[in-house]
N, C-alpha and C positions, 0 to 999 in steps of 0.2 A: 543353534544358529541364531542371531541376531536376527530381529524382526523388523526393519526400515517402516517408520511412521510414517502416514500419508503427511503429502505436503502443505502444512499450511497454504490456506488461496488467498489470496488480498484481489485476486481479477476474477470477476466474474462475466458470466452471458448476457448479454442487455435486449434492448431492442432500439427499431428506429423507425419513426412514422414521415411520411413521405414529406422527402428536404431538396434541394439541390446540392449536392455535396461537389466538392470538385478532387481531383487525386492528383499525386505527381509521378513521376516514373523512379524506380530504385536506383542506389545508389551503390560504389562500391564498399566491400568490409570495414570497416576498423580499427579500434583502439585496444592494447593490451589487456588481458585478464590476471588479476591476482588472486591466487588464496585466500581469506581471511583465517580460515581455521576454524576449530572447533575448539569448546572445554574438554579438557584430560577426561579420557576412559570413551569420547562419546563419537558418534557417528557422525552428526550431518547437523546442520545449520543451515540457518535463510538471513540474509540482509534484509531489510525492509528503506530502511532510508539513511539517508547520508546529509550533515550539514553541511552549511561552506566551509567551513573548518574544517571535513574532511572526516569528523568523527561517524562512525559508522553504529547501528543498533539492530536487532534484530532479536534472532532465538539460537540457542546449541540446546540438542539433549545432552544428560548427562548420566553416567552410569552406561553398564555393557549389558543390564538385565533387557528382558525380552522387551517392548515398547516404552524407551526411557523416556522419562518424560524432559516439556522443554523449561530454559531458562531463560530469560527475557538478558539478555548479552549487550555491551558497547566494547567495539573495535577502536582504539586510541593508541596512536604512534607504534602500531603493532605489538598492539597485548590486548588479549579479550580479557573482561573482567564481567562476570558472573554478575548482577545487580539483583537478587535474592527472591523473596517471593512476601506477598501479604499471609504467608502461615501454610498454605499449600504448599503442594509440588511442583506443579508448573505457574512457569510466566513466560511472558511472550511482550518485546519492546516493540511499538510499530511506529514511533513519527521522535523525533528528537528536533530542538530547538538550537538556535546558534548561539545561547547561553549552557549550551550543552544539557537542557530540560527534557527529559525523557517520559513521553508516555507509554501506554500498553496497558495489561491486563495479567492480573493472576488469580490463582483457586483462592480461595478461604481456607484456614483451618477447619476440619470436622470432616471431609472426607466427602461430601458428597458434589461437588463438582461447579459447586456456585464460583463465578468471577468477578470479580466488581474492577472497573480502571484504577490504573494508578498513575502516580505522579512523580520521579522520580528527579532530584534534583542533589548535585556536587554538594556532600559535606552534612548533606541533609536525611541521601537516602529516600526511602520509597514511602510516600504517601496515598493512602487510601482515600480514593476520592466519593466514595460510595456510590448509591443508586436508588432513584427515585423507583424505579420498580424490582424485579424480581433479580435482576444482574443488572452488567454494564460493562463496556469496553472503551476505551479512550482513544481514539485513533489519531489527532493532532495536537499540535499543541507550536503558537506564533512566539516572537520574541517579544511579547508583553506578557507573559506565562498565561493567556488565556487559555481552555483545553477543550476539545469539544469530544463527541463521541457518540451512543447509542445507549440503550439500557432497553429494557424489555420488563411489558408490564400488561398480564393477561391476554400474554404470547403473541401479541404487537411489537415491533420495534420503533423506538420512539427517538429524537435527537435530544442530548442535552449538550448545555456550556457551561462549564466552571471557570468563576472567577474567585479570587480570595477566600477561597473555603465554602463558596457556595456554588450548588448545584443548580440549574434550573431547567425545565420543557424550554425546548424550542418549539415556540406554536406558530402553526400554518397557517393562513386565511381560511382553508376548508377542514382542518383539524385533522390532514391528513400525517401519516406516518414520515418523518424525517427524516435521514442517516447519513451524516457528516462525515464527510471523507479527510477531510481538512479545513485547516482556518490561516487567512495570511496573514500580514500583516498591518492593514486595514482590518479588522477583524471580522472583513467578509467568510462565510464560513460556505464552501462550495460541497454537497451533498446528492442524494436519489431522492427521491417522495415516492412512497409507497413503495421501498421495495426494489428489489435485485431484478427481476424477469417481469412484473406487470407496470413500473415505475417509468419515472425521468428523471434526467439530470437535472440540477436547481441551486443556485444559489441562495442565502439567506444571509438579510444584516439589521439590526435593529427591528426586529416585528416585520421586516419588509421579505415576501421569498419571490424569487420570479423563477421560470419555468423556462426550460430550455426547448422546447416543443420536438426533441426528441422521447423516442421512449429507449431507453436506457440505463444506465448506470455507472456514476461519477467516479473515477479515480483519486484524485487528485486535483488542486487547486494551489494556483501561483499568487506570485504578490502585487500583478497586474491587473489578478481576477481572472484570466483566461484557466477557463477548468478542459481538463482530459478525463476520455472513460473511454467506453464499450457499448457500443449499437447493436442493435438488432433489425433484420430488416428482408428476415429469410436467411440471413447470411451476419455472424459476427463481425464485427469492424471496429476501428479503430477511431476517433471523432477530437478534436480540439472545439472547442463552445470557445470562442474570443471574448472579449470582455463588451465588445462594440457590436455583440449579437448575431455576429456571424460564424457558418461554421465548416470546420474544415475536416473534410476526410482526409486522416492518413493513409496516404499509399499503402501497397499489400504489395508484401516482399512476393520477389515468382514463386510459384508453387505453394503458394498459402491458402490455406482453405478460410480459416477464421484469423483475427487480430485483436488485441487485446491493448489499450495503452491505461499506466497505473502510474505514472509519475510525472511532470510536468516543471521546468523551470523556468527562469525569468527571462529568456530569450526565446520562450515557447518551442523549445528544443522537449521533446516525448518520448518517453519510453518503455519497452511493454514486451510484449511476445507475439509470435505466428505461430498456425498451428496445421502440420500437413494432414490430409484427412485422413490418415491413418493415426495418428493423435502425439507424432513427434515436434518437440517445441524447441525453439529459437529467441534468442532474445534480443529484442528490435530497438534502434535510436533513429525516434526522428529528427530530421530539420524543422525548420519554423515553418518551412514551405510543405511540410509533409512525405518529404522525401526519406525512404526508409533506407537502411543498411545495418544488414544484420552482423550482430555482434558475438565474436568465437568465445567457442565452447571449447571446455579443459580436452576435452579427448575430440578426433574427429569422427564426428558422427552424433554426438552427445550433445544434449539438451540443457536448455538453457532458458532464465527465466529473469526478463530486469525487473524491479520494481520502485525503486527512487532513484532522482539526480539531481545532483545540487546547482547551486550559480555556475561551477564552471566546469558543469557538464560530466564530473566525476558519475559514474552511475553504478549503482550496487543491485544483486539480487542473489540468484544461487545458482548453481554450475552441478549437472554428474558427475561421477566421477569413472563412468565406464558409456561407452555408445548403447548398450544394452538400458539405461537405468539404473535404480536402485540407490544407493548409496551419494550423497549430494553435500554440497559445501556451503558456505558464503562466499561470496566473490565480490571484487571490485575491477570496473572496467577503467582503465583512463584514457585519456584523451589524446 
């Protein structure tokens, strides 16, 4: 029997130290769900992000052996094409550009598990952007092809940004740890300092970082500057940081125990997941006002996960494909 890989996570648990947050009340369902599909022979895929063009990236396993591994994928006019790997087995695409520039992360040749980011771009194919420490993952990348990301160096995680072939630190005023969610285009690069679970959200532009004085952890950032993540605060939540320092709690769809938001676009429209406390997930679209409406799943009963939306609100993540679990797709929501 086929063995289903755990899911790749792009949302994690954050935290949140005492804010005035305000909420709004839910809204009703929405927008249709499509397929994207998988590569031939394979099980299950994730979208991660979509540009305004509508091209879609992410991962597919490939192969029917027991834990196949993934491929870093672009969904276009409806055809997935496979975008190869730095000499490993897997890859994994997570942020594409509206020049159609794709980043992500793959193995090394030799087998023992190292990744360094890549760069993947029409005509050109996949570029190795290396890493100032021991690995590296690229997680964004604006339409002036800057790229930003992480690397890990005596099992720290650190921010870097690549421009024209070179890599550099992102340094902090306290030399604290970095981690780059995204970069817009102003080349504000909106990020956590220190960290998944003891951290906060943070922007960062030219040597300058400022603190969002939640504790937390960033999602996503638009070309506003308004950044989305994930609070902590006793309780998971969902959080907009606007650009003019204010912040907004997204509403919590009924019956939600936790909320997660991971993607964020230029009308401050959010999207992300709820999570009932027995640990069944939904995948959530906010308004700019914070107003939630949850977004259907391929089966009813079946779980669902967003994780990017472009300018016109298209929003991609992954769908079950049974109410039980198990076995999961790409999807695209529209509007």
């Amino acid at each position: 029997m086929r063995t289903v890989r755990r899911l790749l996570s792009v949302t994690v648990a954050a935290v949140l130290t005492a804010m005035s947050l305000t909420a709004a009340p839910a809204a009703a369902a929405g927008p249709q769900i499509v397929v994207l599909g998988n590569l031939s022979g394979s099980c299950c895929s994730q979208a991660f992000a979509i540009n305004d063009h509508g091209v879609v990236v992410g991962q597919s396993q490939v192969g029917t052996m027991e834990n196949p591994p993934e491929r870093a994928v672009r969904w276009q006019n409806g055809v997935i094409t496979d975008l190869g790997t730095l000499g490993g087995p897997r890859a994994v695409a997570l942020a594409i550009n509206n020049n159609g520039w794709i980043v992500g992360y793959s193995e090394l040749a030799g087998g023992d598990g190292t990744v360094h980011g890549f760069l993947w771009r029409p005509g050109l194919g996949m570029t190795d952007l290396g890493t100032l420490g021991a690995s590296s993952i690229a997680t964004g990348v604006n339409d002036s092809g800057l790229v930003v990301g992480r690397y890990v160096v005596n099992g720290q995680l650190h921010g870097f940004r690549w421009a024209n072939g070179v890599m550099s630190k992102i340094v902090t005023p306290t030399g604290e740890g970095f981690e780059p969610a995204g970069i817009n285009k102003h080349g504000k690069i909106g990020g956590s300092l220190n960290g998944e679970y003891s951290g906060q959200p943070a922007w960062w532009k030219n040597n300058q970082t400022v603190a969002s004085g939640l504790v937390g952890h960033a999602g996503a950032i638009n070309d506003n500057g308004d950044v989305a993540g994930t609070y902590w605060n006793g309780a998971q939540g969902a959080f907009v940081w606007r650009a003019d320092g204010t912040v907004l709690n997204l509403g919590m769809p009924a019956g939600a125990k936790f909320a997660a938001a991971n993607g964020i676009n230029e009308s401050r429209h959010t999207v992300g997941t709820r999570t009932l406390e027995f640990g069944h997930t939904r995948a959530v679209y906010w308004s700019e006002f914070g107003t939630p409406r949850l977004l259907p799943s391929l089966v009813a009963g079946g779980q669902a996960t967003a994780l990017g939306v472009n300018r016109l609100g298209q929003t991609v993540g992954h769908a079950n494909l049974t109410a039980t679990g198990g076995e999961y797709t790409a999807v695209l929501w529209t509007r």
